[in-house]
mmCIF entry with sequence, helices, sheets and N, C-alpha, C, O atoms, coordinates in Angstrom:
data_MODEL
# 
_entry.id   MODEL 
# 
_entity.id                         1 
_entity.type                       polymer 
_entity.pdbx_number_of_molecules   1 
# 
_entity_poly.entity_id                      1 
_entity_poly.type                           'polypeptide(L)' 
_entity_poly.nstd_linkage                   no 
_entity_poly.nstd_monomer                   no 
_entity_poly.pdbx_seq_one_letter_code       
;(UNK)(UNK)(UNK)(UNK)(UNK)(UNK)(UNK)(UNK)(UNK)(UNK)(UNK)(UNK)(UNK)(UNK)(UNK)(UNK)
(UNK)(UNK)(UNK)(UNK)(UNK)(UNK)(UNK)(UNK)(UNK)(UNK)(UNK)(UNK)(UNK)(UNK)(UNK)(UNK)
(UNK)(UNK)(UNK)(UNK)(UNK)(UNK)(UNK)(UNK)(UNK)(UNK)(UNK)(UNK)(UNK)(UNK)(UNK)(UNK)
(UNK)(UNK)
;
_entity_poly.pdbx_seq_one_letter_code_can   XXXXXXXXXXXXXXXXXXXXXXXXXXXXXXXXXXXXXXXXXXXXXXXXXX 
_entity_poly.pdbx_strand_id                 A 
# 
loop_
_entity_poly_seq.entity_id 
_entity_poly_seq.num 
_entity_poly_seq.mon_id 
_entity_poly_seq.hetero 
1 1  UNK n 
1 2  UNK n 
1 3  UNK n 
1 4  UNK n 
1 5  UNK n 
1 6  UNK n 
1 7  UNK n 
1 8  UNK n 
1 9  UNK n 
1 10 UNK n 
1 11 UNK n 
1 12 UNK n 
1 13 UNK n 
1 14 UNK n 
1 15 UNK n 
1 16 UNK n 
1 17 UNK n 
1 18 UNK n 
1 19 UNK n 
1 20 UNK n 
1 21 UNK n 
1 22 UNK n 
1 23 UNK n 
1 24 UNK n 
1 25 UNK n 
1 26 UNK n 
1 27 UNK n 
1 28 UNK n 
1 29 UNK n 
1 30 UNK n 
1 31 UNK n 
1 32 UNK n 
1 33 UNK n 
1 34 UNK n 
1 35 UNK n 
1 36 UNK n 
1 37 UNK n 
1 38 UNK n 
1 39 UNK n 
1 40 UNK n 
1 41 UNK n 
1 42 UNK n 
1 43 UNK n 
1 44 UNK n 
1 45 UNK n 
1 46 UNK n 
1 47 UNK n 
1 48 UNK n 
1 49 UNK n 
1 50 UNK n 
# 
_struct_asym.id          A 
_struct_asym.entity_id   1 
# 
loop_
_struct_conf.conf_type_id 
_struct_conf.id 
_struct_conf.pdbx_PDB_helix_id 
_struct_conf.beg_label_comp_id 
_struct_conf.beg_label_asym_id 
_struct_conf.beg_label_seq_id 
_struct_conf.pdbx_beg_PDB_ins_code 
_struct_conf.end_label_comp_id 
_struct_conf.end_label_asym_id 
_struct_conf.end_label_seq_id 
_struct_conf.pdbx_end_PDB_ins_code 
_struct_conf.beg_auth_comp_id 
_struct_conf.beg_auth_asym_id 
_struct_conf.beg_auth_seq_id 
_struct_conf.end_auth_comp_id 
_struct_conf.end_auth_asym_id 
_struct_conf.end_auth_seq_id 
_struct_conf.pdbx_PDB_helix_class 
_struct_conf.details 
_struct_conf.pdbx_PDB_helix_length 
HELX_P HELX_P1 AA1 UNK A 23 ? UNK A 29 ? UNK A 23 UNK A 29 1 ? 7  
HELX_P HELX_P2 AA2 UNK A 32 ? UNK A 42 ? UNK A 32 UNK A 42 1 ? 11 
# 
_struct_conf_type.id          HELX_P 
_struct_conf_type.criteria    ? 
_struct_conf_type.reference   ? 
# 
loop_
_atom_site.group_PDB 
_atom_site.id 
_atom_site.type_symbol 
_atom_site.label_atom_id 
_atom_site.label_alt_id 
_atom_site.label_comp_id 
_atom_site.label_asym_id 
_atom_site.label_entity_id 
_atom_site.label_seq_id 
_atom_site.pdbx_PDB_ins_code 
_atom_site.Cartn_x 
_atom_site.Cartn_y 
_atom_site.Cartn_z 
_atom_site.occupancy 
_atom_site.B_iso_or_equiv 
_atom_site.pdbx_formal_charge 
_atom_site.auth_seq_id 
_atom_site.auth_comp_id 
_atom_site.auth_asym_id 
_atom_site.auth_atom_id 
_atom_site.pdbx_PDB_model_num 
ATOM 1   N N  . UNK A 1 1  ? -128.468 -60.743 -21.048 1.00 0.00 ? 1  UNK A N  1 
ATOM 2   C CA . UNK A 1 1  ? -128.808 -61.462 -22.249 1.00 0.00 ? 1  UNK A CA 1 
ATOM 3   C C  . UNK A 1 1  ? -129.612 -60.536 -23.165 1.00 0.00 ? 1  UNK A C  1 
ATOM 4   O O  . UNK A 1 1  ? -130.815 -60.294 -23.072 1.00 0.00 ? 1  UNK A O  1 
ATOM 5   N N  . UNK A 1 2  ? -128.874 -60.129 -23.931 1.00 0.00 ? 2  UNK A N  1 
ATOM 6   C CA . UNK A 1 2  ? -129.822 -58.735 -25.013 1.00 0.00 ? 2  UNK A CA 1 
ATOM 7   C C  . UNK A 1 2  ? -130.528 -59.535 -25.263 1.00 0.00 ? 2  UNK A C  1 
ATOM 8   O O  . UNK A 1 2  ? -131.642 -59.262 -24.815 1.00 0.00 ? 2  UNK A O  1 
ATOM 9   N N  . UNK A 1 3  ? -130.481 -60.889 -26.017 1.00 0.00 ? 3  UNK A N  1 
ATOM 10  C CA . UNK A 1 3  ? -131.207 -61.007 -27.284 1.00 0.00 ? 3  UNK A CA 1 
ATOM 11  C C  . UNK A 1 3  ? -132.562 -61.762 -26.891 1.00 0.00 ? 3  UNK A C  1 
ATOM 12  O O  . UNK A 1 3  ? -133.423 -62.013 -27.734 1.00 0.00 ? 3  UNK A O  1 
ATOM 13  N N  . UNK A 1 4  ? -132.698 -62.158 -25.312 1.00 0.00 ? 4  UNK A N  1 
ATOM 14  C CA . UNK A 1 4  ? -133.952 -63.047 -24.469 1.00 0.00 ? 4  UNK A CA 1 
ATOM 15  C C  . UNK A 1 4  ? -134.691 -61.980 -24.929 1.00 0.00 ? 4  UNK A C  1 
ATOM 16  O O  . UNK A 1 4  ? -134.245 -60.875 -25.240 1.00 0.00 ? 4  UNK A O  1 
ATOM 17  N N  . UNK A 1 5  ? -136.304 -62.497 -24.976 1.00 0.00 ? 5  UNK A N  1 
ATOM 18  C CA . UNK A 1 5  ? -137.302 -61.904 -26.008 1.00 0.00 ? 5  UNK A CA 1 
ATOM 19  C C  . UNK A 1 5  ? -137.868 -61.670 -23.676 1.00 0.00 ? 5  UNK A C  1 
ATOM 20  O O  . UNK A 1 5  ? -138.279 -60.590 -23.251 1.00 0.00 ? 5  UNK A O  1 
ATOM 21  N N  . UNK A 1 6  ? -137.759 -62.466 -23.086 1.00 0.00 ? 6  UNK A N  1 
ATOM 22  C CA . UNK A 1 6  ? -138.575 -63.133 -21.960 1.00 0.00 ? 6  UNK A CA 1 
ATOM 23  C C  . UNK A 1 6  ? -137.966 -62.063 -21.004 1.00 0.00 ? 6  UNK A C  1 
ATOM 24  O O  . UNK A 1 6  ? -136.751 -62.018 -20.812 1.00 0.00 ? 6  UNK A O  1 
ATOM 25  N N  . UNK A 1 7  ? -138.585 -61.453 -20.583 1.00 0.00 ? 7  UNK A N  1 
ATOM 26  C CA . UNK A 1 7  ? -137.923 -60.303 -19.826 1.00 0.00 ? 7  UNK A CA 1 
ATOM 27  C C  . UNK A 1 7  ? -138.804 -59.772 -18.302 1.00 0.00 ? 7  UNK A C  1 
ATOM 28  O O  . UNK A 1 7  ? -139.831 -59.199 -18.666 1.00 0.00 ? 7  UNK A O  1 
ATOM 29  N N  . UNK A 1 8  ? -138.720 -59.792 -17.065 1.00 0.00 ? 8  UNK A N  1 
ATOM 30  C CA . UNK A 1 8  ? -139.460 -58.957 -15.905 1.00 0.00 ? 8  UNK A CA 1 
ATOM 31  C C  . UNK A 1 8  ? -138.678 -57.657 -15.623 1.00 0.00 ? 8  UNK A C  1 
ATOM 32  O O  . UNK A 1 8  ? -137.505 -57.421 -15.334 1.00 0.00 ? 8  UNK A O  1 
ATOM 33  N N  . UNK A 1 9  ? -139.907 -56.822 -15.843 1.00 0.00 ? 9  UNK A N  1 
ATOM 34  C CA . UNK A 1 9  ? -139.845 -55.626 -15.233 1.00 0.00 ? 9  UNK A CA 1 
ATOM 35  C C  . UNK A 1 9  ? -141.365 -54.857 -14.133 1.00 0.00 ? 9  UNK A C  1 
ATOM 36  O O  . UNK A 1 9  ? -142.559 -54.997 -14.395 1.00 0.00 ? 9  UNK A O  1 
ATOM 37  N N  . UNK A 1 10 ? -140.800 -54.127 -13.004 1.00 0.00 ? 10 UNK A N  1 
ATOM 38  C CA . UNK A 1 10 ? -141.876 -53.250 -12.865 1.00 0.00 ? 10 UNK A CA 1 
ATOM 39  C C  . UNK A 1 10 ? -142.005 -51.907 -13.561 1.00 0.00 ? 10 UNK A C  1 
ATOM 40  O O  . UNK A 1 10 ? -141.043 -51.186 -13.828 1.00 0.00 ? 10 UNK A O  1 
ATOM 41  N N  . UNK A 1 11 ? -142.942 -51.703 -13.761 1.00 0.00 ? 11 UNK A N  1 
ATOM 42  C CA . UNK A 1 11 ? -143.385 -50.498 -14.555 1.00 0.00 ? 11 UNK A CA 1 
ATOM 43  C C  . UNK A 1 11 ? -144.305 -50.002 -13.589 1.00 0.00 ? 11 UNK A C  1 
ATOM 44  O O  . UNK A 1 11 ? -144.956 -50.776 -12.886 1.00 0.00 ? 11 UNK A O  1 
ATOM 45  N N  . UNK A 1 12 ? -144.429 -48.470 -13.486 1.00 0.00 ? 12 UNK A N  1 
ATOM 46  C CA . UNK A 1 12 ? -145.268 -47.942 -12.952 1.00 0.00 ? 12 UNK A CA 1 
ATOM 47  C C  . UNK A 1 12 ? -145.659 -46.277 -13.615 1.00 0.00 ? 12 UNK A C  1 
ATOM 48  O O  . UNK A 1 12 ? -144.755 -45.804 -14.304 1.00 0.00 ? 12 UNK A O  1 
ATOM 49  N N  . UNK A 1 13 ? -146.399 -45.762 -13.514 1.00 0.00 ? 13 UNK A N  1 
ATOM 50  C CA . UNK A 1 13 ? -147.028 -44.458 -13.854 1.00 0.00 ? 13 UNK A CA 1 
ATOM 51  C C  . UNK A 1 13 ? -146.317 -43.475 -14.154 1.00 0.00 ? 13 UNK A C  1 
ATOM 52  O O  . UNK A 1 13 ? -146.423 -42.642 -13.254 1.00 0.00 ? 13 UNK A O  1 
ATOM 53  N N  . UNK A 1 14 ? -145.372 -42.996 -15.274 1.00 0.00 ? 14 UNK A N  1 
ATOM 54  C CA . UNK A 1 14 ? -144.884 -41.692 -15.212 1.00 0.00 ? 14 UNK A CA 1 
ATOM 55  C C  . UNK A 1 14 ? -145.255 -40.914 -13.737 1.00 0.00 ? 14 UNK A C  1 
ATOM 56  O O  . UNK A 1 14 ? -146.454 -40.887 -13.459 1.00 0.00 ? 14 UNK A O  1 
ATOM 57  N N  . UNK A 1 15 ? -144.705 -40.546 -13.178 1.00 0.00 ? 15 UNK A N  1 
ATOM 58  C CA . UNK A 1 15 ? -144.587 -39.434 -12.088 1.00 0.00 ? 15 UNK A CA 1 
ATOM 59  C C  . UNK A 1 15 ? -145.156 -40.164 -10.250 1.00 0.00 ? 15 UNK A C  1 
ATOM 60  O O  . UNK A 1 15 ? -145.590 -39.513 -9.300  1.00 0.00 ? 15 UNK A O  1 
ATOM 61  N N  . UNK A 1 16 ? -144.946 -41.496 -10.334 1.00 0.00 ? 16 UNK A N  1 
ATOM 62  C CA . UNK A 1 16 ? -145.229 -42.589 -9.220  1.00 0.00 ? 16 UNK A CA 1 
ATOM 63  C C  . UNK A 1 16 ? -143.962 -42.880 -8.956  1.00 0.00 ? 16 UNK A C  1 
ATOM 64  O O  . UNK A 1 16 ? -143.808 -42.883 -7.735  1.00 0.00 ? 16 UNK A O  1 
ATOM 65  N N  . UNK A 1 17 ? -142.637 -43.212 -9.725  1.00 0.00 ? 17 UNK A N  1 
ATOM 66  C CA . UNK A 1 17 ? -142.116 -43.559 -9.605  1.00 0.00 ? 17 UNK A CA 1 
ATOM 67  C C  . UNK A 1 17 ? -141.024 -43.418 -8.465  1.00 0.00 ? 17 UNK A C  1 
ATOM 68  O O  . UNK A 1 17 ? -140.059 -44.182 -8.450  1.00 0.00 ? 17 UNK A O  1 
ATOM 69  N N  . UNK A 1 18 ? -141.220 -42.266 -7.353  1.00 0.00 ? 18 UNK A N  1 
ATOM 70  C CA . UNK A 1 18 ? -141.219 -41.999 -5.980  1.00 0.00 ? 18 UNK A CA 1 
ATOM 71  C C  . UNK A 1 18 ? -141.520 -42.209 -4.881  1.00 0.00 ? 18 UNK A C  1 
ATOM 72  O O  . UNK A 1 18 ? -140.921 -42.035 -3.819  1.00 0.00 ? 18 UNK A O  1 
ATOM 73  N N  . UNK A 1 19 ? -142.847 -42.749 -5.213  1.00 0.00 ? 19 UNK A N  1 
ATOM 74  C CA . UNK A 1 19 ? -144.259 -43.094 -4.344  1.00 0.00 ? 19 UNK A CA 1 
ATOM 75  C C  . UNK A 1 19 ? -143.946 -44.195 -3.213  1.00 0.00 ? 19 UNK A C  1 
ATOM 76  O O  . UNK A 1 19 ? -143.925 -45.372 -3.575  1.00 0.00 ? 19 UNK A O  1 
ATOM 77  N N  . UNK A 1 20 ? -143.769 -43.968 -2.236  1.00 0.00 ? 20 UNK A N  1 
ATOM 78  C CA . UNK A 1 20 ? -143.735 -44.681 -0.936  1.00 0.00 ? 20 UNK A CA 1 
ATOM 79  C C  . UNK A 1 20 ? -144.132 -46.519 -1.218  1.00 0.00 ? 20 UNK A C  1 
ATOM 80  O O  . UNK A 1 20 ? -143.401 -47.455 -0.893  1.00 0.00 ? 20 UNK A O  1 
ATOM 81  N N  . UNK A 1 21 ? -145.384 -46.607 -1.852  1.00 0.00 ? 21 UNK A N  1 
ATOM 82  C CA . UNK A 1 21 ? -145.693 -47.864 -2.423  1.00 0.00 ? 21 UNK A CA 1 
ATOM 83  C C  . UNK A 1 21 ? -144.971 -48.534 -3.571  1.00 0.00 ? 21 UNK A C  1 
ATOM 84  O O  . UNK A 1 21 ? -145.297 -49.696 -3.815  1.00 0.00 ? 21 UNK A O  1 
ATOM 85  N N  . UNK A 1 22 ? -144.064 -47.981 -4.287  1.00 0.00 ? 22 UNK A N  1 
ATOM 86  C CA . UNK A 1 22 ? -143.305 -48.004 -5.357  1.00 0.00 ? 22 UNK A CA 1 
ATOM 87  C C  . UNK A 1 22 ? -142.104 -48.881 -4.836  1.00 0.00 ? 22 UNK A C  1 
ATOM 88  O O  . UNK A 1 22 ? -141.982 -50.074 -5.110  1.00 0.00 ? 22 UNK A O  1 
ATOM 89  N N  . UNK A 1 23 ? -141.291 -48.210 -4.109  1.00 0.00 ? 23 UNK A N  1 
ATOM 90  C CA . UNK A 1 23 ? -140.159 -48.080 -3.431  1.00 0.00 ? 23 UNK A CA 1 
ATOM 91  C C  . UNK A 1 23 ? -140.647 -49.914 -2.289  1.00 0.00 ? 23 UNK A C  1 
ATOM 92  O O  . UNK A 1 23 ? -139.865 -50.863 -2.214  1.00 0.00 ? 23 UNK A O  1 
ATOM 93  N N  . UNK A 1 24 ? -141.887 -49.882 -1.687  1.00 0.00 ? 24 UNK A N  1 
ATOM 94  C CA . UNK A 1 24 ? -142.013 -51.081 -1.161  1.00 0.00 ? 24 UNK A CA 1 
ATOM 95  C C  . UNK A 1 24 ? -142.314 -52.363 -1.933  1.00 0.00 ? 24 UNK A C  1 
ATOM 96  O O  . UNK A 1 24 ? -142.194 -53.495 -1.464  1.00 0.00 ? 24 UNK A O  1 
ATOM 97  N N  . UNK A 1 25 ? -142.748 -52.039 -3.255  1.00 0.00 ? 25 UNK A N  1 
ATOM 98  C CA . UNK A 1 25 ? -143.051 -52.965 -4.175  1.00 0.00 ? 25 UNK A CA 1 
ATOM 99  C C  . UNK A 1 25 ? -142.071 -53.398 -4.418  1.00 0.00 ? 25 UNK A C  1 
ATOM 100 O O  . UNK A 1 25 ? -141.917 -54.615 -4.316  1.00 0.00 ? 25 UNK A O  1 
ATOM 101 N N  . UNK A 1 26 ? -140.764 -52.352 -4.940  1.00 0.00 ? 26 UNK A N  1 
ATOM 102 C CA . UNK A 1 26 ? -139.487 -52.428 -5.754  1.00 0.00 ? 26 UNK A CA 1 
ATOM 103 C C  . UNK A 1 26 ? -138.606 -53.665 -4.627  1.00 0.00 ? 26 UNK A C  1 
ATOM 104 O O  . UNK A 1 26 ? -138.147 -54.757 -4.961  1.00 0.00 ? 26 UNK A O  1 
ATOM 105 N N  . UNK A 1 27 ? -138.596 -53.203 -3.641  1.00 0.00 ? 27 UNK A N  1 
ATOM 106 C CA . UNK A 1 27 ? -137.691 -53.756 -2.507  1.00 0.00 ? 27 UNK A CA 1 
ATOM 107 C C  . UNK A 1 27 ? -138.443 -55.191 -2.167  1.00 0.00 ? 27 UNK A C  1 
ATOM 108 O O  . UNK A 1 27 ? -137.640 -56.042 -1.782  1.00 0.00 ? 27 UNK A O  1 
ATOM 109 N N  . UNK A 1 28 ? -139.345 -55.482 -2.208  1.00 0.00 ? 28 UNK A N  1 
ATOM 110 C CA . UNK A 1 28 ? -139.839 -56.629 -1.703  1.00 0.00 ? 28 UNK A CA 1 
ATOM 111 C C  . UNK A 1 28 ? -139.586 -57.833 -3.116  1.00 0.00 ? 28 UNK A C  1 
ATOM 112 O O  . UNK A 1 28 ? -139.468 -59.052 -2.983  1.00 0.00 ? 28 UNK A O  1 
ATOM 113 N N  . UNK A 1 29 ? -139.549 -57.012 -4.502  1.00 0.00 ? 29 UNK A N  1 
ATOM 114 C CA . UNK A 1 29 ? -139.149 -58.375 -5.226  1.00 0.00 ? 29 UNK A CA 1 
ATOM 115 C C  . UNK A 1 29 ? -137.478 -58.027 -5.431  1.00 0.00 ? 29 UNK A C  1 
ATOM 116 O O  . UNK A 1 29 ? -136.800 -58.926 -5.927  1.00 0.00 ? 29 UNK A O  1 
ATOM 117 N N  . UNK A 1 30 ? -136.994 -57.100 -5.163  1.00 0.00 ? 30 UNK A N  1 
ATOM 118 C CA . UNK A 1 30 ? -135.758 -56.760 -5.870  1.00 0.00 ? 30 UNK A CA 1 
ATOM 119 C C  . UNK A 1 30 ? -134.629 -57.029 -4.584  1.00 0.00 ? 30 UNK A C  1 
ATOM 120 O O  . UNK A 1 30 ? -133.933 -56.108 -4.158  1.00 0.00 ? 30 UNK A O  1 
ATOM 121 N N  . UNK A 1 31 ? -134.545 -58.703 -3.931  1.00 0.00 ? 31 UNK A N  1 
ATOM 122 C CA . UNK A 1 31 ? -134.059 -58.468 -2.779  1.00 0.00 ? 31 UNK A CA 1 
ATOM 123 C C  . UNK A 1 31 ? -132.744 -60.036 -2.779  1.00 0.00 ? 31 UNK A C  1 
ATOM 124 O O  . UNK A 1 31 ? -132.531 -60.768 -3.746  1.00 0.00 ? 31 UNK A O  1 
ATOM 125 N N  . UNK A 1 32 ? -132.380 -60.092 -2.012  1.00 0.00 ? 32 UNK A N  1 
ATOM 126 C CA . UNK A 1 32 ? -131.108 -61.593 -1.729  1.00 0.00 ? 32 UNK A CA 1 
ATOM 127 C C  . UNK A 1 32 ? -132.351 -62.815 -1.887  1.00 0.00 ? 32 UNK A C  1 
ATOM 128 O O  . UNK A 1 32 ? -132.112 -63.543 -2.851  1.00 0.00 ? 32 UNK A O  1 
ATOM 129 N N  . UNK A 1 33 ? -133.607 -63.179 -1.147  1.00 0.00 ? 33 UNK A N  1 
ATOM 130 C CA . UNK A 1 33 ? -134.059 -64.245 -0.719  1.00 0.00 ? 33 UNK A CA 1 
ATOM 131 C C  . UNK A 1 33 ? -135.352 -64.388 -1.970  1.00 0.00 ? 33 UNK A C  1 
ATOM 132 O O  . UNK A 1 33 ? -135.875 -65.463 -2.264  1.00 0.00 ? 33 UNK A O  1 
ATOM 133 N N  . UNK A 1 34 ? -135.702 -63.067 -2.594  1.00 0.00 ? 34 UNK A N  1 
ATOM 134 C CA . UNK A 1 34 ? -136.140 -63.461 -3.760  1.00 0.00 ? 34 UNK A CA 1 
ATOM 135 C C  . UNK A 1 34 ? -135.335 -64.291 -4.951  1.00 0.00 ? 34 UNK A C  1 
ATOM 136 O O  . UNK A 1 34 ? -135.682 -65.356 -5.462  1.00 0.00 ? 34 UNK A O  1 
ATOM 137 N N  . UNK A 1 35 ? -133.923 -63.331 -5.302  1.00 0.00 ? 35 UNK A N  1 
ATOM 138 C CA . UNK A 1 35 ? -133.232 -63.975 -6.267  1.00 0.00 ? 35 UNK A CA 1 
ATOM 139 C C  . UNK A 1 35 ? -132.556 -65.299 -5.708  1.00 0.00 ? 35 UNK A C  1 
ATOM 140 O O  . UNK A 1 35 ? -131.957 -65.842 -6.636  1.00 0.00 ? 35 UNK A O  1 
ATOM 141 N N  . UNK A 1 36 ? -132.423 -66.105 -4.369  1.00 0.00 ? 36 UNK A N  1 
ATOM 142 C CA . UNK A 1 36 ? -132.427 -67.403 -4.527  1.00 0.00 ? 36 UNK A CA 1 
ATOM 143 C C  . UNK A 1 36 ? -133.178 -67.840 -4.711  1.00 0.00 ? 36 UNK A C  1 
ATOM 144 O O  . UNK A 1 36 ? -132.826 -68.745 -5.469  1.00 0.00 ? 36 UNK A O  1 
ATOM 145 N N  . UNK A 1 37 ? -134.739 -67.937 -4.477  1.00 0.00 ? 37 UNK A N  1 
ATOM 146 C CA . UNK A 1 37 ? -135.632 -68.603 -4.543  1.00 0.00 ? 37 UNK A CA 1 
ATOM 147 C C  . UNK A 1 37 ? -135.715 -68.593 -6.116  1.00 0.00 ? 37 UNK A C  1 
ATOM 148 O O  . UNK A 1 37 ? -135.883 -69.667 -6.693  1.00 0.00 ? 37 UNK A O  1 
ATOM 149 N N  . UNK A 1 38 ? -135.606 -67.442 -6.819  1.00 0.00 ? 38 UNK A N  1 
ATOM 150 C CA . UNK A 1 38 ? -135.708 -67.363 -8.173  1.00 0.00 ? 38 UNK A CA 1 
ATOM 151 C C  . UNK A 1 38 ? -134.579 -68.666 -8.710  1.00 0.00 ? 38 UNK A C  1 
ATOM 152 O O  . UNK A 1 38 ? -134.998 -69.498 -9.514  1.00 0.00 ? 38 UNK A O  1 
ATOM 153 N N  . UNK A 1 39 ? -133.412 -68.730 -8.287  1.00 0.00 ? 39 UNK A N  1 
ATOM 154 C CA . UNK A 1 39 ? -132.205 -69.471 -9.047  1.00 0.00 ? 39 UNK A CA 1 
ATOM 155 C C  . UNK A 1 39 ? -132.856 -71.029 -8.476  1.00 0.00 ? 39 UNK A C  1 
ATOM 156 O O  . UNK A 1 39 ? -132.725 -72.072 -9.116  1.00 0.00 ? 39 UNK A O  1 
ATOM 157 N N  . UNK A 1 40 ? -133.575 -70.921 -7.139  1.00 0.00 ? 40 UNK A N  1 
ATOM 158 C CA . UNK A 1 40 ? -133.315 -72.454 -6.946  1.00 0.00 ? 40 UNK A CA 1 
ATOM 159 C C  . UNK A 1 40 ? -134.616 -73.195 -7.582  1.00 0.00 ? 40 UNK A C  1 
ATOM 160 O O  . UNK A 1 40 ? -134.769 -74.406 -7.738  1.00 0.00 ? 40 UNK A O  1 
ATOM 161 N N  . UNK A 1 41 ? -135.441 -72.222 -7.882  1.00 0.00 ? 41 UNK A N  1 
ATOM 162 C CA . UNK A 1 41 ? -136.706 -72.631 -8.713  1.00 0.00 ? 41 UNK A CA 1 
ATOM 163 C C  . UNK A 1 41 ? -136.517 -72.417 -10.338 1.00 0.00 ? 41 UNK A C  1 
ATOM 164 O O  . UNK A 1 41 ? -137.269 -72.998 -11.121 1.00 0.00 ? 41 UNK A O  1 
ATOM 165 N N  . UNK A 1 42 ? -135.623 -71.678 -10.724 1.00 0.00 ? 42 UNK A N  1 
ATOM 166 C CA . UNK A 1 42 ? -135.152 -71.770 -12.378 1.00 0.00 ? 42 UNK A CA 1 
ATOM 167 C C  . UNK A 1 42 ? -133.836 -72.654 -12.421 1.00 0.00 ? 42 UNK A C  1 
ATOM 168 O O  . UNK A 1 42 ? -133.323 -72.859 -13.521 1.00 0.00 ? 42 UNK A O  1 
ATOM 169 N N  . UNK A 1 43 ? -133.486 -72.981 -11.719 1.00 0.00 ? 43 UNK A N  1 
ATOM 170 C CA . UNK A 1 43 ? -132.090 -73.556 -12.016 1.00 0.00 ? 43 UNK A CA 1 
ATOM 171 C C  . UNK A 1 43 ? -131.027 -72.802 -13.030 1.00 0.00 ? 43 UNK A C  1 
ATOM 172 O O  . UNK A 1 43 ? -130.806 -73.386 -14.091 1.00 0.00 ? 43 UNK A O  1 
ATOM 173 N N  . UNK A 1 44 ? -130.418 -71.672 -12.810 1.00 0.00 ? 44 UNK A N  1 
ATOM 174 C CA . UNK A 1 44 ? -129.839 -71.167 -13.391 1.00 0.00 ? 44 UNK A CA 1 
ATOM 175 C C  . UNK A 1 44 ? -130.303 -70.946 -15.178 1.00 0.00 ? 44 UNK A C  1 
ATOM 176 O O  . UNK A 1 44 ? -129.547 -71.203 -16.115 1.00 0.00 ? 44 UNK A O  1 
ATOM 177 N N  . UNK A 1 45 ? -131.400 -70.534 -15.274 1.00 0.00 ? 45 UNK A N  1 
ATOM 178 C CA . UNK A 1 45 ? -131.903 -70.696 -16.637 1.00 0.00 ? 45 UNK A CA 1 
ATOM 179 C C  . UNK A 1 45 ? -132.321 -69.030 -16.533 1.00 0.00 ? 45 UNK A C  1 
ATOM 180 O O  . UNK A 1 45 ? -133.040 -68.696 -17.475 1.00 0.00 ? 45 UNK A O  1 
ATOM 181 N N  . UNK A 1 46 ? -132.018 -67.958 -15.599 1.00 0.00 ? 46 UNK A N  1 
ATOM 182 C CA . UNK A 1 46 ? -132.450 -67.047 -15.510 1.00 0.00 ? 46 UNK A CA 1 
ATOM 183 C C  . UNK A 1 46 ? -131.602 -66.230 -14.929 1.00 0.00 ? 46 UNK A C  1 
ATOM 184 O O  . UNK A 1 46 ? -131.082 -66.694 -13.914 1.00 0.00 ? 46 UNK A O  1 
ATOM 185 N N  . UNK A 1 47 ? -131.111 -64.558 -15.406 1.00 0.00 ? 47 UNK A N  1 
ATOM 186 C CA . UNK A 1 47 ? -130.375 -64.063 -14.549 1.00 0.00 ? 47 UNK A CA 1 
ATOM 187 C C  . UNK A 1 47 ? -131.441 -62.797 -14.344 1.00 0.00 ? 47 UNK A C  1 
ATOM 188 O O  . UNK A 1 47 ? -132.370 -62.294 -14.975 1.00 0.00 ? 47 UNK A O  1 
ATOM 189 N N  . UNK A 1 48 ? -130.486 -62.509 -12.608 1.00 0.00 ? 48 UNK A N  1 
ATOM 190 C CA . UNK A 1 48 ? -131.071 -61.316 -12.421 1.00 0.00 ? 48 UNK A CA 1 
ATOM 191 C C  . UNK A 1 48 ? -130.790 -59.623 -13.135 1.00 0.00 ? 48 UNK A C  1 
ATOM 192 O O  . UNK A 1 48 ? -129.594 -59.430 -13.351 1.00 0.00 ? 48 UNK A O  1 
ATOM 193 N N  . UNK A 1 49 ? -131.271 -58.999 -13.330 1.00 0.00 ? 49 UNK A N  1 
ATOM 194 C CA . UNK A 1 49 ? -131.083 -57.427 -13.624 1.00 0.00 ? 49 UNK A CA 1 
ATOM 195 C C  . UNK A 1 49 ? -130.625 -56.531 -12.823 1.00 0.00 ? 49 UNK A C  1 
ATOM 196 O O  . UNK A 1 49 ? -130.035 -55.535 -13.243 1.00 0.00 ? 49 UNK A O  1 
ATOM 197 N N  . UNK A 1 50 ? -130.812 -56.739 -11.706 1.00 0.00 ? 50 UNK A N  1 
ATOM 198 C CA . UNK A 1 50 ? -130.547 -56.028 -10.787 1.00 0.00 ? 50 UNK A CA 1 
ATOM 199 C C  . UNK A 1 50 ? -129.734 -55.556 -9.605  1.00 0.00 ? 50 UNK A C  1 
ATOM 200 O O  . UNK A 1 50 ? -130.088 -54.564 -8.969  1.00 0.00 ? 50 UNK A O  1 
# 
């Protein structure tokens, strides 16, 4: 959806973006049982990015 103003992202530190903690952050929201919980708590009013 280009034109949604409403947007999640992680952002992290120019030159972190490798970082062992990064990579566990990334994976723990960027996963199957997040994005249902996401759809069954938005009701399809939200897509994923990822």
């Amino acid at each position: 959806m280009a034109d949604n103003p409403y947007r999640n992202f992680i952002a992290v530190k120019s030159g972190n973006e490798n970082e062992a903690w990064v990579k566990t952050l990334v994976a723990s929201y960027q996963n199957e049982a997040v994005k249902a919980e996401f759809d069954k708590v938005y009701k399809g009013t939200g897509i994923s990015a990822y």
